[in-house]
N, C-alpha and C positions, 0 to 999 in steps of 0.2 A: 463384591466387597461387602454389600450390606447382609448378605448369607453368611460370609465370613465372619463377621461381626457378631451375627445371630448365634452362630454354633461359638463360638468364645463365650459370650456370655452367657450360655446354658450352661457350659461343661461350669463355669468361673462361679456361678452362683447359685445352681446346683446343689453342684461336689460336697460345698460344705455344710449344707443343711444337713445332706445323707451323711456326713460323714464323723460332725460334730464339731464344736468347739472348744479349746482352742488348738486341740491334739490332733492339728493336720499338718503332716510332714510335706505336703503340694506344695504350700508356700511359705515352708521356710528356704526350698533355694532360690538364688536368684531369677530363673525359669517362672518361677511360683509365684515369685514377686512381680515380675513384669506381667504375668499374664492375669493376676490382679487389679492390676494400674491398668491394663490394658483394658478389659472387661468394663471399670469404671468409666474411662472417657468411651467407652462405647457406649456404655449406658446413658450418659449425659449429653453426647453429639443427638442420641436417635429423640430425646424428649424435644430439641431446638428446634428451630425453624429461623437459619442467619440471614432469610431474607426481608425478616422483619426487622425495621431501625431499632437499636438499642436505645435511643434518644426518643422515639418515638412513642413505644409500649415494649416495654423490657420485660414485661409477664409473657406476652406472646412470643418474643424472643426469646427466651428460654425455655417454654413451654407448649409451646404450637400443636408438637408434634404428642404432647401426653395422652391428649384426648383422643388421637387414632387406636395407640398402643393399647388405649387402658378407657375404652367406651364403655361409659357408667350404664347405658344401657343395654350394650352386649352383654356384661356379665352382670346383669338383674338386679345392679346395685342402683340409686338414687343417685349418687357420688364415687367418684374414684379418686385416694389421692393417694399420699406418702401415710398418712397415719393409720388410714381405714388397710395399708395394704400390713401393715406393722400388726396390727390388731387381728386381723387374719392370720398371720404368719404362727402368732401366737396362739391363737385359737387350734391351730393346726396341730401344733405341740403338744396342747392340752387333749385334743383326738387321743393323738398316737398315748399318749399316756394313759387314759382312760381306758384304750381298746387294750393295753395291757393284760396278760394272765394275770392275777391276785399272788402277792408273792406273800402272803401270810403278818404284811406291816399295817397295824393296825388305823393309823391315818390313811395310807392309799390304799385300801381295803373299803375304807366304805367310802371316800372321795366316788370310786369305781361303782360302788354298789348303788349309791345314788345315780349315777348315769344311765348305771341298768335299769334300776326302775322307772325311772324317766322314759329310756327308750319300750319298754314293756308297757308302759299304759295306752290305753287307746279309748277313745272319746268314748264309746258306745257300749265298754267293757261297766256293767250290770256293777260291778264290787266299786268303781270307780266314780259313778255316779251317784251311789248310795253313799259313798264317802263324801263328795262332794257336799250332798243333803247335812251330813252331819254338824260340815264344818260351818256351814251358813244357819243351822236348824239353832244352835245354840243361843243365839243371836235373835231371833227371830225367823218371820217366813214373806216371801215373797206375796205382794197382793193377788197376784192375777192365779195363786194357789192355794189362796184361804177361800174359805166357803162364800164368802159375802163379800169382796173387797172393795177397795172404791180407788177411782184414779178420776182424778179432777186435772185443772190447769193447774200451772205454773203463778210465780209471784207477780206475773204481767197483768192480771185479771182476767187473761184469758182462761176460757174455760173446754177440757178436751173433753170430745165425746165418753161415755163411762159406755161399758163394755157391757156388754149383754145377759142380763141376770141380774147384775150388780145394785145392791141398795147401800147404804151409808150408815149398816149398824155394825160398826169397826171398832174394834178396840184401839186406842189413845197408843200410839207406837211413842215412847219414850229415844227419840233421837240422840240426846246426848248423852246418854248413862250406857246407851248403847255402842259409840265413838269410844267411850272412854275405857268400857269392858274391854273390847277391842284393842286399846292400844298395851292396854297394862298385859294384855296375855299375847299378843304375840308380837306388838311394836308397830303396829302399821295404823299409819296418821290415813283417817280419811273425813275431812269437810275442815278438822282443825288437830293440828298437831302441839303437843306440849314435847319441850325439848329440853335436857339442863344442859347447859355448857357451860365456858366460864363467863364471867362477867364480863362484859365488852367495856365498862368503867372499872372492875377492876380486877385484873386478869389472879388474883390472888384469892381469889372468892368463885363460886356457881350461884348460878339464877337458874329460876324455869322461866322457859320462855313460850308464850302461847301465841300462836301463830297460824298462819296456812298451811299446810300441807305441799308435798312438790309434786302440781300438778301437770300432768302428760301432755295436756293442751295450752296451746300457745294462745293469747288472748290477743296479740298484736298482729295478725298477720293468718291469712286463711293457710291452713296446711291439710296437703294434698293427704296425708298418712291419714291425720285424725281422719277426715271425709271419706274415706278407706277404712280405716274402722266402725265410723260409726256406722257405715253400711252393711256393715259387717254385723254390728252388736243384734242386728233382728235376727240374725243366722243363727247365731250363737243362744240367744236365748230358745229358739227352735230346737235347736241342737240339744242342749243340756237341759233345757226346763220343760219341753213338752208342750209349747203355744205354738198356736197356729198361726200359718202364714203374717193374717191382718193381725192378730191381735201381738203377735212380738212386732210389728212394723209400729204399732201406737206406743205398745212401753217403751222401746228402744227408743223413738222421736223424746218421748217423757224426761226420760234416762238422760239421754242425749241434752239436751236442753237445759235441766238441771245444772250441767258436767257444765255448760258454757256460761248461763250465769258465776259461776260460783266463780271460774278462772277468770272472766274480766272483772273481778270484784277487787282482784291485789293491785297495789301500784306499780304502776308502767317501768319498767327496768330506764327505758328512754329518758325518765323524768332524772335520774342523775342524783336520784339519794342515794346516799349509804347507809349501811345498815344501821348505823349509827344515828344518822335520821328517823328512820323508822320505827325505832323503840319510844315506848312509853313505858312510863314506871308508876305501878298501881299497889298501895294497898290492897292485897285483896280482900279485905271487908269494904271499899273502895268499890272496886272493881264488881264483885257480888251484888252492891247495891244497885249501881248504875246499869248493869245488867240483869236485872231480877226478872223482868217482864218477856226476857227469851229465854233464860235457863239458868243453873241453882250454879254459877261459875264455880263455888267454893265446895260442894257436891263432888262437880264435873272431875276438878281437880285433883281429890283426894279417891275417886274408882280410878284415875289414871296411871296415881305416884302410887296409890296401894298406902296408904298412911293419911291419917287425920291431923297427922302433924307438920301441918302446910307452913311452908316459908309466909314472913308477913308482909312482903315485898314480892311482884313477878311481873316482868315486861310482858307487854303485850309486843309484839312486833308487828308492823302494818296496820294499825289501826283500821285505817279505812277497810279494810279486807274483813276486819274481824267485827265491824259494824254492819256494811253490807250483805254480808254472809250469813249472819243473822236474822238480817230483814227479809231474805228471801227465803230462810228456811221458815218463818212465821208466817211467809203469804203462799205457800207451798202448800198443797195437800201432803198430811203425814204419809202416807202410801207411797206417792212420788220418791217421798226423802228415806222410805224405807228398804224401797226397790234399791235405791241408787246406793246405800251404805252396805247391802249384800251385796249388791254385784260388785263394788269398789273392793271389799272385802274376796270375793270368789277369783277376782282376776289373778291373783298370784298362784292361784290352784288351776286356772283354766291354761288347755294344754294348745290353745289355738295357733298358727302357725306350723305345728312340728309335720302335718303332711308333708308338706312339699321336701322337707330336707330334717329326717327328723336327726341323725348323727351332730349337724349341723346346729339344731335348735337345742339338741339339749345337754350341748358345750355350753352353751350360750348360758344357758338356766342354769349349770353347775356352776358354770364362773358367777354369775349372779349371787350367790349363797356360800360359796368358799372361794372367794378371789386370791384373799391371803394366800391360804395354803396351797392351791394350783399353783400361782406365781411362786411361790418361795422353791417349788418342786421343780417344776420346768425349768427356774433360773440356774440351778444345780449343773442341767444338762451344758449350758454354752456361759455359766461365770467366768471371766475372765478378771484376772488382779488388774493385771494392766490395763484394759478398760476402766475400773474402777479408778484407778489410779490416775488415767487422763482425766475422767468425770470431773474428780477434786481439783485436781491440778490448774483444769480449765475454769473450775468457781471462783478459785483462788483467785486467779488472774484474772476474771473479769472482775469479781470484787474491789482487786485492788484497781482497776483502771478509774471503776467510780470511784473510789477513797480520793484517788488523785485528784479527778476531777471536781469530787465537794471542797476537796481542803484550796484547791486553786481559784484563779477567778474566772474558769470558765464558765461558772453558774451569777455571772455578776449580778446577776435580778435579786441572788435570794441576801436578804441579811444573816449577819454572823451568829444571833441567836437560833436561827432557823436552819442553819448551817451545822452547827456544832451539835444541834437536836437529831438531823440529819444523819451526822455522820457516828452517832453514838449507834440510832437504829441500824445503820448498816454493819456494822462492825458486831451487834449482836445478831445479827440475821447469820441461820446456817441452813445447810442441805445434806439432805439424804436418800441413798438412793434405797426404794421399796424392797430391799431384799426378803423381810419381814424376821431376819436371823434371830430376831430377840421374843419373838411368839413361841408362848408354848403350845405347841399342838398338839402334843400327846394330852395334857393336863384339856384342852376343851374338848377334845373328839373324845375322852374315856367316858363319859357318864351320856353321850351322843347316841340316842339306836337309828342305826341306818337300815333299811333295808332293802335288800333288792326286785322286793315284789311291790310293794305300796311307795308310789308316788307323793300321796297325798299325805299318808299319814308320815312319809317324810318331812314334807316342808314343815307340818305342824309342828315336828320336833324340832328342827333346826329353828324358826322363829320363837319359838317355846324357850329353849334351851338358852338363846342367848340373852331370851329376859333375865332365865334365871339366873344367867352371871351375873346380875346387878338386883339382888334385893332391896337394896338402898335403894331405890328408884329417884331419891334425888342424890345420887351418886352422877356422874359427868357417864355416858355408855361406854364401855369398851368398844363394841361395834356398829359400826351405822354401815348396811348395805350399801347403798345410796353409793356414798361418796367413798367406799372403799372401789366402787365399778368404775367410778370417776378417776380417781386417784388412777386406776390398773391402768388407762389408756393416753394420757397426759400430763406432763408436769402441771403443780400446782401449788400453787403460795398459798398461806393461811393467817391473813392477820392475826388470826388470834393468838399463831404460833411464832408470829414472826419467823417463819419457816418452811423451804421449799422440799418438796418431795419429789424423787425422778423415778419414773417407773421403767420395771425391768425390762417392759416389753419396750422400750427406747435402744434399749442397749444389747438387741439382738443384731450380733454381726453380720458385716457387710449389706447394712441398711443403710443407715444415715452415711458413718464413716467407717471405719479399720485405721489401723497404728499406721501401715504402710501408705494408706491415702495421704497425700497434699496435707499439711496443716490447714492450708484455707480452705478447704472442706469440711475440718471440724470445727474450726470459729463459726466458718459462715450457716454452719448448723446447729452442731449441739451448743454452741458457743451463743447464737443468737439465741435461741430455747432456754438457755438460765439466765439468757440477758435480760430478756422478756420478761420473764418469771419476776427477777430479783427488783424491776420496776414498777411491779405489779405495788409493792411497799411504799411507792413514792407517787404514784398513779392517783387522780382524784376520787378514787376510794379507799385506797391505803394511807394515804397520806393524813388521817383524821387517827392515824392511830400511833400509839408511838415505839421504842424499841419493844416494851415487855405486852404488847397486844392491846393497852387500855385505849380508849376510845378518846384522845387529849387532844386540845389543839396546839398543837405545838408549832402553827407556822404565825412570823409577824405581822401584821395590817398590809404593809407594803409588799413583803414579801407574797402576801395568799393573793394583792391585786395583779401583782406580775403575772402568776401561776392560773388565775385563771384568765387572764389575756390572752397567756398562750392557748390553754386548754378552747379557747372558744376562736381559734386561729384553726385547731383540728377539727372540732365544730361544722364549722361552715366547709372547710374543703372535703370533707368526707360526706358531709349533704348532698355534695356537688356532682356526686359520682352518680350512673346509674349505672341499674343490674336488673336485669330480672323487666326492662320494659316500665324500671322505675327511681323514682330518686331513693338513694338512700337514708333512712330516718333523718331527723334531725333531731338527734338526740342532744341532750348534755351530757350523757355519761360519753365518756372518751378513755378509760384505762386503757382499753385491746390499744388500740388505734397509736394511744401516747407509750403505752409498753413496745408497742412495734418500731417506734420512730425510733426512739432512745436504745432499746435494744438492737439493733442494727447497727445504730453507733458505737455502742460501747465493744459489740464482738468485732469491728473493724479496728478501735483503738487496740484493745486487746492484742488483736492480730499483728498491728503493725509496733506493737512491745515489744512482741516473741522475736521478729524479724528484727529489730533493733540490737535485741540479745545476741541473737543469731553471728551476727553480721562482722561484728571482730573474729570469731573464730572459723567461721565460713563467708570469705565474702559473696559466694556465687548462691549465696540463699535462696534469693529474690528467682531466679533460675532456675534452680535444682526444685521448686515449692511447685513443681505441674506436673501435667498427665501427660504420659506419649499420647500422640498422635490426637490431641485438642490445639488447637491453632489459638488458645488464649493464655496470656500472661494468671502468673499465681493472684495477684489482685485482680483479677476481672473472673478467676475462676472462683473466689471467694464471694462474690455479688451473684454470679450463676449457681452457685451451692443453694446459696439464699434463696433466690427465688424457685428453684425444682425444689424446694422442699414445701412449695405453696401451689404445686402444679398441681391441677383437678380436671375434674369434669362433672356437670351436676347436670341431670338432665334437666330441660327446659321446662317441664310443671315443675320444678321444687325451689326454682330461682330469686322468686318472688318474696316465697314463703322464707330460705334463708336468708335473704336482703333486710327482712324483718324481722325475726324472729331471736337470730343470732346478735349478741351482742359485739362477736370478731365482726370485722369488717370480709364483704365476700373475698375471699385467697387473694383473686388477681391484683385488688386493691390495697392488699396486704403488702404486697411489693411494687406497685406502683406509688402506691401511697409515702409512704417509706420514704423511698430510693431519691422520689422525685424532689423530697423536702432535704436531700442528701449532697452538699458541695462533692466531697470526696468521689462519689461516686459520677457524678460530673466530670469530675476533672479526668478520673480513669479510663469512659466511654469517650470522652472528648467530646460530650453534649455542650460543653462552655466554650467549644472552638464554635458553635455556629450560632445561629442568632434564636431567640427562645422556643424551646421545644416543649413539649409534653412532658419528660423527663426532666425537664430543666428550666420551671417557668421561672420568673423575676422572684415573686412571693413563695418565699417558704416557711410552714411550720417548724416549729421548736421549743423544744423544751430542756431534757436533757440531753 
């Protein structure tokens, strides 16, 4: 039976990849259909393990069996789950495109040609290290390959051995003219970022905002990658720069060390401010003064916007980070901070990684640099209206479940000015899914040179080029790397926009659901993921903002003590949990943790709307809403969607590190967390028939 099973769900899940979407005649007959439905409850019986109580731990009941099938260290991953596999799937797509013949279109033409060159560069190749030279040369040179340089300690007073020859007649390295060169010509923040967005007071207006950078290392929590790297970084500098053994083992520790001050210098995510905390608002002849003894702020500013005609107002964000950060770059040896703003600088040009799997890594690097247009291309191949058409359909309906529920008195804590604040935001909140239809991408690739032979002096042009679309440099950017990579792999809210984004790589068929699947399969999925999302607005860091993104308090005295009653109700029971061989944080921020709780809710309400509507004109709804051959009802298959969609596996060095580091709570707790603070879901497992379980204690969180 279970070979049976095997071979159905290859042909079932297969077929359609090779075969495409949504032009497959398999399953339009009913043949087609059953052995789809069928395929899915196979898929979902082999993740279980029903010898586990549902009442008990309902993660490992529906999940037991994930971590045989899908062993995060079998396949060389850190983590195996539903998103990392979605994310792949797409990356697969973006291959096959890439490895494409050039059909004479001049965007997938040089999407393609950048690939090539990618896969054509090799570390040791003579033209590619002289490029390298060039792109760090402008900027400056490295210490340990100037004639005389000096490497001292750190801002700790410690002091490191100097290296052999060396004496201390160095020229004055100018650190932050050298940052700001840097940002204005190619966009890349390194020690301190300036950023214009809109005003988080008032979304009708732009600020510059100066701030930190987004740094790679996590300051809360030891991670096994960075300590993998940084062992790495002496390699690397061997590799590409020409030191020996001991003496790249000293500046990499240097480097290194630097890299870790500078990340514990921002405030602790744990600590529970919003961004909207974090802001300060400075004259900047203010700000210039107060800071004159580390650097010419007002200088700094106008090499980074390209213009002496500096706004007379600009947030600082983080304070303490941007004090800190200061203080150690003035107890620093300049060499140190010069080492570390080249190599910060070089890392986007170093091609490290691509051995081992280079097709692999420099999909990776292409998506990196044109996500848009990849995604806009690939989604072409499996767009489906109908899909789109559920997507909305399902916003709608959850939308309207909260409307219901702000305008009723199942939120009795909150008062009616907080309410009707409430419900104006949600009614202006919208979604859209990343198709990117409205980019022009003929109009950005025309004036773009790609080539298929230089790696390097590609990236230059692509960071180059997208300054250039913003002369105005205090213009808001059309593109932010970053958070367009983000954006590609998970839905995401944006106070600023009051607005949710779905990305395409979600809605690649027969993953999450299909039209022919169970309804409560797509509640208990795509359904909870905009539930989430949509509470993300009303979460203790959304909630400081109002419909049009400005930063307001719009809740009453009474109503903010309810609100955070609850919030430190999730608090403590999410402390309470261990992972990793530890408690986890105890933080005050609580979004993830309270968008999980409420979102759950809402796509369950949702769900049993549909079923409501249903129910006159079908009464065998309730019936008809399952899988052959699953021995669970349509609502218990809705709580099982939910939790496989949090099934993992993370291997046991990285446990720790995501117990800390992440602000989600670890998967399992995502659904025990939840489910357990859940009546309904009680009642349905019949954990309320027995006396207090794990799934069913006395005390439950809540909010909405």
């Amino acid at each position: 039976m279970l070979v049976k099973s095997f071979v159905v769900y290859v042909v079932i899940v297969t077929l359609p990849l090779a075969c495409g979407f949504p032009e497959n005649e398999l399953f339009e007959t009913p043949m087609g259909k059953e052995l789809l439905k069928r395929s899915k409850a196979a898929d979902i019986k082999s993740w279980m393990d029903a010898s586990h109580n549902p009442c008990g731990d309902f993660y490992h009941f529906a999940c037991a069996n994930w971590k045989r099938i899908n062993s995060a260290q079998l396949f060389g991953d850190y983590a195996t789950d539903q998103f990392h596999d979605m994310l792949k799937l797409m990356e697969a797509k973006i291959l096959d495109f890439l490895s494409d013949p050039r059909r004479g279109a001049v965007v997938e033409d040089k999407l393609k040609d950048f690939y090539e060159s990618c896969l054509r560069v090799h570390w040791n190749d003579s033209g590619y290290l002289e490029a390298l030279r060039s792109v760090y040369g402008e900027y400056g040179e490295f210490s340990f390959l100037k004639v005389k340089p000096v490497i001292r300690g750190l801002g700790d007073g410690e002091e490191g051995k100097m290296m052999e020859g060396q004496n201390q007649e160095v020229e004055e390295f100018n650190w932050w003219s050298t940052v700001a060169k840097i940002k204005n010509t190619y966009g890349l923040a390194i020690i301190l970022s300036v950023d214009v967005l809109k005003d988080l007071n008032n979304a009708n207006q732009t600020m510059v905002y100066l701030g930190p950078p987004n740094f790679e290392r996590n300051p809360t929590a030891a991670n096994p990658i960075d300590q993998l790297q940084d062992a790495r970084l002496h390699a690397l500098l061997q590799q590409y720069l020409g030191l020996d053994k001991d003496s790249a083992k000293q500046v990499a520790k240097l480097i290194t060390n630097f890299d870790i001050l500078l990340s514990q210098s921002y405030t602790d995510k744990h600590e529970g401010k919003s961004k909207a905390d974090l802001l300060t608002l400075y004259n900047v002849s203010d700000l210039n003064e107060e800071f004159q003894n580390y650097f010419d702020v007002e200088k700094f500013l106008q090499l980074t916007l390209g213009t002496e005609n500096l706004p007379a107002q600009v947030y600082v964000y983080d304070k303490k980070y941007f004090e800190k950060s200061l203080q150690i770059i003035k107890a620093t040896d300049s060499a140190i901070v010069e080492d570390y703003i080249l190599w910060s600088l070089l890392k986007d040009f170093i091609i490290y990684g691509k051995q081992r799997a280079p097709k692999k890594w420099c999909v990776v690097r292409t998506k990196k640099y044109f996500s848009k247009s990849l995604e806009h291309y690939i989604y072409q191949q499996y767009r489906s209206e109908q899909y789109e058409k559920e997507v909305y359909e399902l916003w709608h309906e959850i939308k309207a479940t909260f409307h219901d529920s702000l305008k009723g008195d199942k939120y009795y804590w909150m008062g009616q000015s907080t309410r009707e604040h409430a419900l104006e935001k949600l009614d202006k909140m919208n979604l859209t899914i990343n198709s990117h239809d409205n980019e022009n991408f003929q109009e950005f690739f025309k004036d773009l040179t790609i080539s298929p032979h230089n790696y390097v002096a590609n990236i230059q042009a692509i960071l180059k080029h997208i300054e250039s679309l913003r002369p105005n440099k205090l213009e808001v950017a059309t593109h932010d790397l970053e958070n367009e990579e983000i954006m590609s792999f998970t839905p995401t809210y944006s106070e600023f926009n009051n607005a949710i984004q779905v990305p395409v790589a979600l809605l690649q068929p027969y993953r999450l659901w299909h039209p022919l699947y169970p309804k409560a399969i797509k509640y208990g999925t795509l359904g909870f993921l905009l539930a989430h999302e949509m509470i993300h607005g009303f979460d203790d860091e959304g909630r400081v903002y109002d419909a049009h993104g400005n930063a307001v308090n719009w809740w009453d005295e009474k109503s903010a003590y309810e609100f955070e009653s609850r919030r430190r109700c999730f608090q403590a029971q999410y402390h309470n949990y261990t992972y990793g061989g530890r408690l986890l944080p105890n933080s005050r921020r609580q979004s993830e943790n309270i968008a999980d709780n409420a979102g759950i809710r809402l796509a369950y309400s949702a769900y049993v709307r549909w079923l409501e509507r249903e129910k006159p004109t079908n009464a065998n709804i309730e019936r008809e809403d399952v899988l052959p051959n699953l021995d669970y009802n349509n609502r218990e298959l809705f709580f099982i969607s939910f939790a496989q969609l949090w099934c993992e596996d993370v291997q046991t060095l990285f446990r720790s590190y995501l117990a800390f580091s992440d602000v989600h709570a670890p998967s399992m707790y995502r659904v025990i967390g939840s489910l357990s603070n859940f009546h309904d879901f009680s009642w349905i497992f019949r954990c309320d028939m027995k006396p207090e379980t794990p799934m069913n204690p006395s005390l439950k969180c809540e909010l909405y």
